[in-house]
C-alpha positions in Angstrom: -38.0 -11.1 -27.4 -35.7 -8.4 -25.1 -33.1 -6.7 -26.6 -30.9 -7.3 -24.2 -27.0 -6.5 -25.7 -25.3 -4.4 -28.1 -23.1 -6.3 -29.6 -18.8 -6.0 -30.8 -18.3 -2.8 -32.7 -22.1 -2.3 -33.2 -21.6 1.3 -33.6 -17.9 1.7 -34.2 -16.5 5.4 -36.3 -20.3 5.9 -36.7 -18.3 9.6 -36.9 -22.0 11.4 -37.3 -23.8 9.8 -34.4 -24.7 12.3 -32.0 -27.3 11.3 -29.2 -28.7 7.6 -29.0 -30.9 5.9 -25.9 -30.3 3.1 -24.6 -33.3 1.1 -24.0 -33.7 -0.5 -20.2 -33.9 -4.2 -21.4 -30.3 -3.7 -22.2 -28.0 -5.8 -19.8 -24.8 -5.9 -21.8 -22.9 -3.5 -24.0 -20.0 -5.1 -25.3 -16.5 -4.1 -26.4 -16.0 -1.2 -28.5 -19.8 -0.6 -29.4 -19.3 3.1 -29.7 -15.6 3.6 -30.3 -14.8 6.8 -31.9 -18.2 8.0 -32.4 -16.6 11.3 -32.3 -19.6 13.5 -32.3 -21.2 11.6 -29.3 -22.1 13.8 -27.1 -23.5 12.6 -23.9 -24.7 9.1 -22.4 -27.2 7.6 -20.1 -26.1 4.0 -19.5 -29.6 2.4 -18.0 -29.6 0.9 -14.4 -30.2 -2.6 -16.2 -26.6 -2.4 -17.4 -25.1 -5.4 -15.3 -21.8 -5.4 -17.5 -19.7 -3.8 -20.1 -16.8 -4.5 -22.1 -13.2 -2.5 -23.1 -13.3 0.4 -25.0 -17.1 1.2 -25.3 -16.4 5.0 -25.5 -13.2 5.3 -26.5 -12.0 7.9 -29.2 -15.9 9.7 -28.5 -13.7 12.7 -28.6 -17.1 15.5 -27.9 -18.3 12.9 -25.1 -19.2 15.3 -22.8 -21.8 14.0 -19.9 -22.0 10.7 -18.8 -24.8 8.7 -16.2 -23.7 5.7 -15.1 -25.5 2.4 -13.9 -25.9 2.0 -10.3 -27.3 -1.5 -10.2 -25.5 -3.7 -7.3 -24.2 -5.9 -10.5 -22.1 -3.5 -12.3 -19.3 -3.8 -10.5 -16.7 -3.6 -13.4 -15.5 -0.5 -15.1 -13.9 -1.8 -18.0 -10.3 -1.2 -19.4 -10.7 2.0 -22.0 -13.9 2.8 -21.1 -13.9 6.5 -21.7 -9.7 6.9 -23.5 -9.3 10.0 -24.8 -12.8 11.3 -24.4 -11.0 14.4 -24.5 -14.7 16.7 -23.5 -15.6 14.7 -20.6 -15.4 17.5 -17.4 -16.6 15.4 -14.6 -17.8 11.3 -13.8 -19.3 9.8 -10.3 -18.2 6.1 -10.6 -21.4 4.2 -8.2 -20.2 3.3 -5.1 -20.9 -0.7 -6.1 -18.1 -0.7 -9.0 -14.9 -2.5 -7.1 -12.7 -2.6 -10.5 -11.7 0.8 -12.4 -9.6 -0.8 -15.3 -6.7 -0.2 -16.6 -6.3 3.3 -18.9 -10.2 3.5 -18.2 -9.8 7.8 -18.2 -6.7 8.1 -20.1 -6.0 11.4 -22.1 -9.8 12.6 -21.0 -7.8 16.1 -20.7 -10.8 18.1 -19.7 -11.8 16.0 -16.9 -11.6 17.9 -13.6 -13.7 16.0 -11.5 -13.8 13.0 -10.3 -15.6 10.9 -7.7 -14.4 7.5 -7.0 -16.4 4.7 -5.2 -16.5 4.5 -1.6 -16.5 0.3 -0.8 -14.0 -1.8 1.0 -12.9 -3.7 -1.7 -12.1 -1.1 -4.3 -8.8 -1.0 -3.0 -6.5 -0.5 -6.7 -6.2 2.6 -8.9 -5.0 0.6 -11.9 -2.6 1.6 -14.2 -2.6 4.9 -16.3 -6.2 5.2 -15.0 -5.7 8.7 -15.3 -2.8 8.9 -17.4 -2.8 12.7 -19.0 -6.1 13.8 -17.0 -4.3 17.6 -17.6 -7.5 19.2 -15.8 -7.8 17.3 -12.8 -6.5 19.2 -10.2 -7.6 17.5 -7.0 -9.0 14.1 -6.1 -9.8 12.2 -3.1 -8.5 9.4 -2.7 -10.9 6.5 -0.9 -9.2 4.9 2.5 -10.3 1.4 0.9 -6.8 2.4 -1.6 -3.7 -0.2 -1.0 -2.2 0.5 -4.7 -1.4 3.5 -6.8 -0.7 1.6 -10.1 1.9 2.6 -12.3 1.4 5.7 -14.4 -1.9 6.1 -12.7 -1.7 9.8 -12.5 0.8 10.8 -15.0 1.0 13.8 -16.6 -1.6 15.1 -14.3 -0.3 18.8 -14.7 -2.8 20.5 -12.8 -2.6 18.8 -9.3 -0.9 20.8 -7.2 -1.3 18.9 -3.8 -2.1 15.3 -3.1 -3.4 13.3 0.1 -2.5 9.7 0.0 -4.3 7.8 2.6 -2.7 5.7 5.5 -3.8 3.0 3.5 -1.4 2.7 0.3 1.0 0.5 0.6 2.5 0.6 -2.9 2.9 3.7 -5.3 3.9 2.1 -8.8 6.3 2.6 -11.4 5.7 6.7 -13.1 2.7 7.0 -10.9 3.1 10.8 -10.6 5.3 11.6 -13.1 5.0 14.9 -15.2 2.7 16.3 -12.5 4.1 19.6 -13.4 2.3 21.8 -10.8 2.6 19.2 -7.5 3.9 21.2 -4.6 4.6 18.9 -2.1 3.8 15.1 -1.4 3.7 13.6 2.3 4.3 10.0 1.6 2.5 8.3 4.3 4.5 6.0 6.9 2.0 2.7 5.4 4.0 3.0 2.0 6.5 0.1 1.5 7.4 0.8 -2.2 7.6 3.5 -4.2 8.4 2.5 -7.8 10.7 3.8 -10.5 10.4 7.6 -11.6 7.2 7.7 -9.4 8.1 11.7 -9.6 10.3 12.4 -12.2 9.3 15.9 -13.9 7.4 17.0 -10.7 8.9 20.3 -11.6 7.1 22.8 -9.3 7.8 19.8 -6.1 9.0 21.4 -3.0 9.2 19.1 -0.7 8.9 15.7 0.1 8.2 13.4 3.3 9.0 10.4 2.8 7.6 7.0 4.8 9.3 6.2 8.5 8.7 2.5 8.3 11.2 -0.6 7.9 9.5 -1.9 4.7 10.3 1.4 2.7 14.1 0.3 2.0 14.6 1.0 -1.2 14.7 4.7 -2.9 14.0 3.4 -7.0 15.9 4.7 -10.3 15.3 8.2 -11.3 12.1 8.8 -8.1 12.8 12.2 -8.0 15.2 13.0 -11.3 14.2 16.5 -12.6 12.2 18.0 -9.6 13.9 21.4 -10.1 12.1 22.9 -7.4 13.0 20.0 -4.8 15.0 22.2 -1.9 14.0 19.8 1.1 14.2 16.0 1.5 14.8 13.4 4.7 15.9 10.2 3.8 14.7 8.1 6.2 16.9 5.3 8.4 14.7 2.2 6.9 16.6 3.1 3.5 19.4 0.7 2.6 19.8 1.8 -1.1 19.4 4.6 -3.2 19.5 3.6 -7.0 20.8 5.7 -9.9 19.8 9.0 -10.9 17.3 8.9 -8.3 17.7 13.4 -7.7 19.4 13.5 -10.9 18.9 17.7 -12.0 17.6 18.6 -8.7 18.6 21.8 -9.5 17.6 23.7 -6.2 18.3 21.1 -3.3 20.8 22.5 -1.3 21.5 19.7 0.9 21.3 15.8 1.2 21.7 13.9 4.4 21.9 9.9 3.4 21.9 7.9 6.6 24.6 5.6 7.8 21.5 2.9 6.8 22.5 3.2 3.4 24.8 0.8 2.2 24.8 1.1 -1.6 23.9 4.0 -4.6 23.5 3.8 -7.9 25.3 6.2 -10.5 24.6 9.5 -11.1 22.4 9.8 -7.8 22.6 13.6 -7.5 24.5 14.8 -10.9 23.4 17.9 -12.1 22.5 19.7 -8.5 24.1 22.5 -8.9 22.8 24.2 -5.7 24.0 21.5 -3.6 26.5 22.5 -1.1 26.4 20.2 1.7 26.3 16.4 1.7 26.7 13.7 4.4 27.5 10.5 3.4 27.3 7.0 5.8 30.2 6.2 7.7 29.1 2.2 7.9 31.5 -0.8 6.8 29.2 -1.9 4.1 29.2 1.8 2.2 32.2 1.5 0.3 32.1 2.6 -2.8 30.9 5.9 -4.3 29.4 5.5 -7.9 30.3 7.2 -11.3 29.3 10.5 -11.7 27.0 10.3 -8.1 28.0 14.4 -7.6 29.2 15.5 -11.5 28.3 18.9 -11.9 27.1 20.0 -8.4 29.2 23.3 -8.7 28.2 24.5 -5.4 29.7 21.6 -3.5 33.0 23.3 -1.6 34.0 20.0 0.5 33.1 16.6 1.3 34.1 14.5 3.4 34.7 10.8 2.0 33.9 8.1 4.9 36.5 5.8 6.3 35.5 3.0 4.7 35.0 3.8 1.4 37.4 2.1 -0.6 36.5 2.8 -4.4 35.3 6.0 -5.8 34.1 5.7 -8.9 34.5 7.5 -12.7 33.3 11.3 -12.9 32.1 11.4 -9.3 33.0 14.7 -8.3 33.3 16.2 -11.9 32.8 19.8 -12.4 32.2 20.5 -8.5 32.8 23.0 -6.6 35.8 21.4 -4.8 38.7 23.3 -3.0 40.5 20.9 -1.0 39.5 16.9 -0.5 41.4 14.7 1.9 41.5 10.6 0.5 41.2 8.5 3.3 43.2 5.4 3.7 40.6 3.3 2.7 41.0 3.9 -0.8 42.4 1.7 -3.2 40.5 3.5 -6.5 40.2 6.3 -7.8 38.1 6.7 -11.3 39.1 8.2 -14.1 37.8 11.9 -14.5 37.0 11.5 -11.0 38.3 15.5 -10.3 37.6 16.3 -14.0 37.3 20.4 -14.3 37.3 21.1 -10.5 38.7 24.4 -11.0 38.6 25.7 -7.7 40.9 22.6 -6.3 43.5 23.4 -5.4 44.7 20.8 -2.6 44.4 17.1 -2.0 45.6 15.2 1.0 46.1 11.1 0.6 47.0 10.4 4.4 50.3 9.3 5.1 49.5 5.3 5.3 47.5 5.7 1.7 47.9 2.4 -0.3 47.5 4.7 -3.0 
């Protein structure tokens, strides 16, 4: 009779196992059949191998070279497959597998080299794929690609550029987040969505370009919050919102242009840029209030110049800025409290003579 599977946890914290065949009759290896086999040091998985389960290799912590099958059948990378292998330096995933699972190379912080498949329908990179990949400095993305999952690259500290294909339509929640040494991103004019914090942390990022296309409406909470090295940024006229804290700490943009598109932000939008010094908001009927704290502690910002329409401005808004004179138009029935809190170079403001202040 064939031996033909390893079973459920055949081989699980077998902590002294260091080298092991695996015969070609084998056609299955199951779920977690050599997790945290710490001393594990490399793997041939046979051409016979038609299907494997979660977590085979995860926690094989000295797991340092791994082949593979490159049968037509095995078309499944599993979820877990290699987490926190933390030796592995390089994988080719065949050009047959269509699935890369979620969290499948998570925390494999050595791993610098990657090649994924090349086959129409491998078209997701599913979340934290390569969450906390620290190594991996570059990867080539397949044109296949629609999705960037969420978290699939975070904490990727070592990228420093990154070329998403004209085929991604969606970049997920945290998808780049922490990538500490990212440069600059061109967001390409296919993307509808980018998700939540998608580049919060991005500390060394430049610049951005962001997609000209009338799905991308929608700039999500915190996207860019904490890119201290941000200095340039178009907001394109697709964008009809821009949701809190999305350049929160932008420490070094020195200018934002949001287009008369926009008919709505979220708090704290761009609190804490303290180089910013010039800002044009949109003079449209439908942007009308400006939200708590949206410019607290841009100290650089000498005037502004509040829209005709605007008819609330909100708690803390222009709160520690750089302010010397401001002129309230008509419009405005509110006014926050703290609104002008420690503006200390203020020293005029003009309500117009019809104020119904």
């Amino acid at each position: 009779m064939s031996f033909v599977t390893l079973e459920t946890l055949i081989f699980q914290s077998c902590t002294s196992l260091t080298s092991i065949t695996i015969p070609s009759s084998v056609k299955t290896i199951n779920s977690q059949a050599f997790l945290s086999c710490t001393k594990l040091a490399s793997i041939v998985i046979p051409d016979s191998v038609t299907a494997a389960g979660g977590s085979v290799f995860q926690g094989c912590s000295l797991l340092a070279s791994v082949t593979l099958p490159t049968n037509e059948s095995f078309t499944i990378l599993p979820s877990y497959m290699f987490t926190s292998c933390s030796n592995l330096t390089s994988v080719t995933i065949p050009d047959y597998v269509t699935t890369i699972g979620t969290n499948a190379f998570e925390s494999c912080a050595k791993l610098a080299s990657v090649t994924l498949p090349n086959n129409a329908s491998f078209t997701t990179i599913q979340n934290s794929t390569f969450n906390g990949c620290f190594a991996l400095a570059s990867i080539t993305i397949p044109s296949s690609v629609r999705t960037l999952g969420n978290q699939a690259f975070e904490n990727c500290g070592s990228f420093t550029s990154i070329t998403i294909p004209s085929s991604v339509t969606n970049i997920g929640i945290k998808t780049f987040q922490g990538c500490a040494g990212l440069t600059s991103v061109v967001i390409p004019d296919s993307v509808a969505t980018i998700g939540e914090t998608a580049f919060r942390s991005c500390t060394l990022l430049a610049s951005v370009t962001l997609p000209t296309n009338t799905l991308f409406t929608t700039i999500g909470i915190t996207t860019f919050q904490s890119c201290t090295s941000l200095t340039s940024v178009n907001i394109p006229s697709s964008v009809t919102t821009i949701n809190s804290q999305a350049f929160l700490n932008c420490s070094k943009l020195p200018s934002i242009v949001i287009p008369d598109s926009v008919t709505a932000t979220g708090t704290s939008v761009f609190q804490g840029c303290s180089l910013l010094a010039s800002v044009t908001l949109p003079t449209n009927t439908s942007f009308t209030t400006i939200q708590s704290y949206t410019f607290s502690g841009c100290s650089k910002l000498a005037s502004i110049t509040i829209p005709i329409y605007v008819t609330t401005i909100g708690t803390n808004v222009f709160e520690n800025c750089g302010l010397t004179s401001v002129t309230v138009p008509r419009s405005v029935t509110s006014i926050g409290n703290s609104s002008f809190l420690s503006c200390t170079s203020l020293t005029n403001v003009y309500f117009v003579k019809t104020s119904l202040l």
